[in-house]
Phi, psi and omega in degrees: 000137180288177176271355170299295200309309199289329136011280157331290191300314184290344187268319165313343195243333167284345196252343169291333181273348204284340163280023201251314185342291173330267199296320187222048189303015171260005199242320194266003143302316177271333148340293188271002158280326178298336174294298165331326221244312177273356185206081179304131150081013172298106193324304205296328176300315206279327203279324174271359164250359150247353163284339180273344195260356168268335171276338205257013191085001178268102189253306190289357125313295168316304167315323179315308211281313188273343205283301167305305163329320160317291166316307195282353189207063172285018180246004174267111186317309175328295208282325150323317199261304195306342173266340168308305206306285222295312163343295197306324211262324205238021159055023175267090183300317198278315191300266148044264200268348160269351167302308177308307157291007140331269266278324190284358181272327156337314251180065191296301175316018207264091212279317155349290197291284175344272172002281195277328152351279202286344166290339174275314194296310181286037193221287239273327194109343183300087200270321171300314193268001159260339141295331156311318183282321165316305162342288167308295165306347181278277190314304158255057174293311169353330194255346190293146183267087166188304184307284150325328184299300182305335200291280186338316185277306174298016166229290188298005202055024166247119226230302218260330194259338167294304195285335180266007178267323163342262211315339153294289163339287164329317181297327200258322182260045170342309185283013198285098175292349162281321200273318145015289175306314229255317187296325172292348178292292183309265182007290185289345163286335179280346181117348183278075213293313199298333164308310159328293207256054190237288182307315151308302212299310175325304223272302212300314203279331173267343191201069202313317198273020171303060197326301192286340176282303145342277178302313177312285190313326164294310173313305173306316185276345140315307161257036175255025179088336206274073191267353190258015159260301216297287184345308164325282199295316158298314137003307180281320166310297183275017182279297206292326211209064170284349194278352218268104228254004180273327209260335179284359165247359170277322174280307184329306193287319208272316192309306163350266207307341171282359171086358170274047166347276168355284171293334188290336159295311156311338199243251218328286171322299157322306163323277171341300172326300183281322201233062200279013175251035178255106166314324202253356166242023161264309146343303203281333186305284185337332175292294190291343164270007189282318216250314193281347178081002173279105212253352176280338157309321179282311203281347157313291174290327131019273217309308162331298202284325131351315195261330174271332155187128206292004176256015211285074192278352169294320203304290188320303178303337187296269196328313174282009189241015175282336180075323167266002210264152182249176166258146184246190195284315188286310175283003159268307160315004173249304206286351189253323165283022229188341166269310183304331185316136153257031171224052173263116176298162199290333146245034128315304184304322176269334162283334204276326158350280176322310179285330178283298157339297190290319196306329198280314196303295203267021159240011177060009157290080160305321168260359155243006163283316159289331181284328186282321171293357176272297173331306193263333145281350174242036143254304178322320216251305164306339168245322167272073189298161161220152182253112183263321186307323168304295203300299175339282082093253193270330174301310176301338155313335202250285200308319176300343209241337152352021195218198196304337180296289191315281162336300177288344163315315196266004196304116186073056164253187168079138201268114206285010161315105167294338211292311180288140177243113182267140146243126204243171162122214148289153173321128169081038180266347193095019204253335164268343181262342177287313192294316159339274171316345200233307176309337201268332186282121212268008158250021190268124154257105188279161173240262240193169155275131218259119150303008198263002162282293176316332167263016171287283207286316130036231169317320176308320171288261190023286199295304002130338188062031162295161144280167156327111124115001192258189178271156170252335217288303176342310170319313209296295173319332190257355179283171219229161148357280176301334200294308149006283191299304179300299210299333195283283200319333179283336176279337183290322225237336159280345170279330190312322173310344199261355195277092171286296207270035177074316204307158210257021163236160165214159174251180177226114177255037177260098201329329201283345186284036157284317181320306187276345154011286205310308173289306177315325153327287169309293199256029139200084183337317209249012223245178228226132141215145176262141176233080160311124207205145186195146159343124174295341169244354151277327144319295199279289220294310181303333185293305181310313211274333199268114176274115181276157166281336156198195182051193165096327228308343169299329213252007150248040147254128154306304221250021143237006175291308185309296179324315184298307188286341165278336173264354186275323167318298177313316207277325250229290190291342128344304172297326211273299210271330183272306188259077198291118157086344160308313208264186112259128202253107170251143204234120173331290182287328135354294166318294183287333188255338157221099248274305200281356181245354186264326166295317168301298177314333170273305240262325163306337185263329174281004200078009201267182173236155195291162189211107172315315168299008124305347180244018175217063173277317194307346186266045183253110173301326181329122151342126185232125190219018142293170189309322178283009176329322160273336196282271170330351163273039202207129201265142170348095166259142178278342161342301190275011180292281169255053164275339142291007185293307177337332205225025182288299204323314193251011162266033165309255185004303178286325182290308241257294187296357185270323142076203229263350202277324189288326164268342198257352192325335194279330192213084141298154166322130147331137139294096167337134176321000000 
């Protein structure tokens, strides 16, 4: 045989043993004395019978083995880091982490070596050089195969199979803060945030400089409402990283949203500065003067974000969803030329629908103002599926488990904070002119549509072994006093962030809180809800027309906006027949024709005493950061009660699916379970 063939053979028996290594390290243990035996003192042969002999637990042998090994080939990372393992296994902690620390100066990329490094350094108390090194293995997981394996399976969607090889991982690593970071991905793609950000805070506490674990933990704690730790956590992100343009636009968007217009417009402009061709933080400016009532400023920045790119269909939709603002001619020929594009993608394409539907609307072209809102809703309505027969469905489940017993069981639980006024009922009811008006009473605060009943009722399926989206009410009847009592203080005490000026009310508007009555009841006994109610086809038409920013998923079908609005009546008079004289029912058009007996009578049901800047709510400077915004800076106008008539021809759907509710709307019969 030549020295090429022996050549040959030995690298085939090392490299067959070295796959045996896993699955049989006693069978690639015998490999590699046989290997040994035709080629004495052969490194990679010596090196794979102390990796075998570290897999079967023999560790004070793999030293015997490596140790010398070490000597003749101290520039090999392999025989560093295989000889730290058999130390660290044979419990010499110090001897250990400097081999590891050989192997990665050797070697950075060695994800391995890091790893069980900072696990010996955090065991040891070095807690600064264990976050560095955790650090460091976060930074280079990439290279880890196993690691790679979860990525790879969590970008297919296989979900079940990324968590449990995490959770082996995990099982052998505790400390592995990538696989850590990747379980918490998973967690929050399943809905489960607090675990996620449980599971971060872990990541954070082992490696404070864990950037990317960070910023996921500012995301979470954004959307779990908790925005004045995100800020935080951003805050901290840009101490490390100022330059860093996702996080100087992640404080922006939360200052907004935290009610600091002011700064959150000042960071955007700063933006701007720097980066003055970004369409989409010309948009965000725009949001936040919008909001701030500088509304020719916001259309400016529209406009800005428009003109750097003209397929820019949010941008567009921004301007029509100012609700006063009109379109000129050259911008319906550019929005009409930019829908002709055939590679215009589906979103881009459904705002500018949307934006055309108004232009076409407000030139009174009724009928291609509708051919556009059909178009820009069966795009939508195409990505957002909704089950309306499901929704029916789950309301009647709640209305069935609903009734006077349960209330008198809990009577005087629950947490006795008078200060919240929910105004509840659907999108586009007139539901920003109540809060207006009640925001305009100088003991009044409006914040915001708040999320935090919804993520109540939430965490209650959770606790149920429920899903997204299913009923929680079954739950209600087994809660206890105390339990009662923590849920209310917890929504008083996550709403507190939205609370500035003291005043000793505040509102919450968020219309989907009709669904929760029932809870607001239990754990905030005394707190006001309002049922903001408009015309059922005036309402479903305003709905239609209306491009929501996310959720909403009823409201681009007629005949499930009716379904919706019908079920929400049943569920609203339901409420009505158990808890009599809880809600006050204010109904839009009443509020227009007669503005000062509809108002007294609501200032009378919060307990307030009239106050004439309620009946001047348009002169109220206050941020507003609904669809109506503009609208409510405006004093009542009547026009606009029957103005879906214009569009009666093609809402037949919505009348049909609306059923006895297009008429009974204002006070229907309870309905049976």
């Amino acid at each position: 045989m030549t020295a090429t063939n022996t050549t040959v053979s030995l690298e085939a028996a090392l490299s067959h043993a070295m796959r045996m290594l896993d699955h049989d390290p006693l069978l690639a243990a015998e490999q590699a004395r046989q290997i040994l035996r035709a080629s004495p003192g052969d490194p990679v042969a010596r090196l794979l019978l102390g990796m075998a002999h570290n897999l079967l637990g023999e560790h004070a042998r793999a030293i015997e083995i490596l140790q010398p090994l070490v000597q003749e080939q101290p520039e090999s990372p392999k025989v560093r880091m295989e000889f730290g393992t058999a130390l660290a296994a044979a419990g010499d902690q110090a001897g250990a982490i400097a081999a590891f620390e050989a192997a990665v100066s050797l070697y950075p990329t060695m994800p391995g070596a890091w790893l069980r490094m900072a696990s010996l350094l955090d065991a040891s108390g070095d807690r600064e050089r264990a976050a560095k090194a955790y650090l460091m293995h976060a930074r280079t997981a990439m290279h880890d195969p196993q690691l790679v394996s979860a990525g790879q399976a969590i970008s297919d969607g296989r979900l079940q199979d990324a968590e449990r090889s995490l959770r082996e991982r995990l099982r052998l690593f505790p400390g592995d803060i990538a696989a850590v970071r990747m379980l918490a991905e998973l967690a929050a793609k399943g809905g489960r945030i607090e675990q996620a950000l449980e599971l971060l805070e872990r990541c954070l506490s082992l490696a404070p400089g864990f950037a990317m674990a960070r910023h996921h933990h500012a995301l979470l704690l954004e959307r779990a409402n908790r925005l004045g730790d995100a800020l935080a956590e951003v805050e901290s992100l840009l101490a490390q990283d100022p330059g860093n343009a996702s996080y100087q636009e992640m404080k922006a968007s939360l200052s907004v949203k935290l009610g600091n217009y002011q700064a959150g417009i000042s960071l955007y402009e700063s933006i701007l500065q720097a980066r003055p061709k970004d369409a989409r933080a010309w948009m965000s400016l725009g949001h936040a003067l919008k909001a701030e009532g500088k509304a020719d400023r916001a259309i400016a920045a529209y406009r800005r974000a428009v003109e750097l790119e003209p397929s820019f269909g949010s941008a567009w939709w921004s301007l029509a969803n100012l609700k006063t603002f009109r379109f000129d001619v050259g911008d319906v020929d550019t929005m009409r030329a930019q829908l002709a594009r055939p590679n215009l993608g589906d979103e881009a394409r459904l705002h500018l629908e949307f934006a055309l539907g108004k232009a076409c609307e407000d030139a009174r072209e009724y009928a291609d103002a509708f051919a556009h809102y059909q178009r820009g809703n069966a795009i939508r309505r195409s990505h957002l599926p909704h089950d309306a027969a499901w929704y029916s469905r789950r309301t009647a489940s709640a209305r069935a488990v609903i009734d006077r017993t349960l209330f008198a069981r809990h009577e005087g639980a629950g947490c006795a904070d008078p200060s919240p006024i929910f105004v509840v009922g659907l999108p586009r009811s007139g539901s920003t002119l109540v809060e207006q008006i009640l925001a305009s009473h100088p003991d009044v605060e409006a914040t915001m549509e708040l999320p935090d009943l919804p993520a109540i009722a939430q965490e209650l399926r959770m606790q149920g072994g429920s899903g997204p989206g299913t009923s929680y009410h079954g739950l209600l009847s087994g809660l206890g006093p105390s339990d009662l009592r923590a849920l209310g203080e917890r929504y008083i005490a996550r709403a507190s962030i939205q609370r500035k000026l003291g005043r000793r009310f505040f509102i919450d508007k968020m219309p989907d809180n009709h669904a929760h009555v029932a809870l607001i009841q239990l754990i905030l006994p005394r707190a006001k809800i309002i049922d903001a109610r408009r015309h059922p086809m005036a309402c479903g038409f305003s709905n239609y027309k209306q491009l929501f920013m996310s959720g909403q998923s009823f409201s681009y079908d007629l005949a499930d906006i009716g379904a919706y609005y019908a079920d929400y009546v049943a569920l609203m008079a339901h409420f009505d027949d158990v808890l009599p004289g809880r809600v006050h029912r204010v109904v839009y058009e009443d509020l227009v024709a007669d503005t000062e007996a509809h108002v007294r009578a609501l200032l009378d049901y919060c307990g307030l005493p009239f106050d004439e800047r309620c009946l001047r709510f348009f002169e109220n400077g206050r941020a507003v950061r609904t669809a109506s915004s503009e609208q409510v800076r405006q004093p009542i106008y009547r026009e606009g009660v029957d103005h879906w008539r214009h569009f009666e021809p093609w809402l037949a759907p919505l009348a049909k699916a609306l059923g006895p509710a297009i008429d009974n709307y204002r006070a229907p019969r309870p309905s049976a379970p």
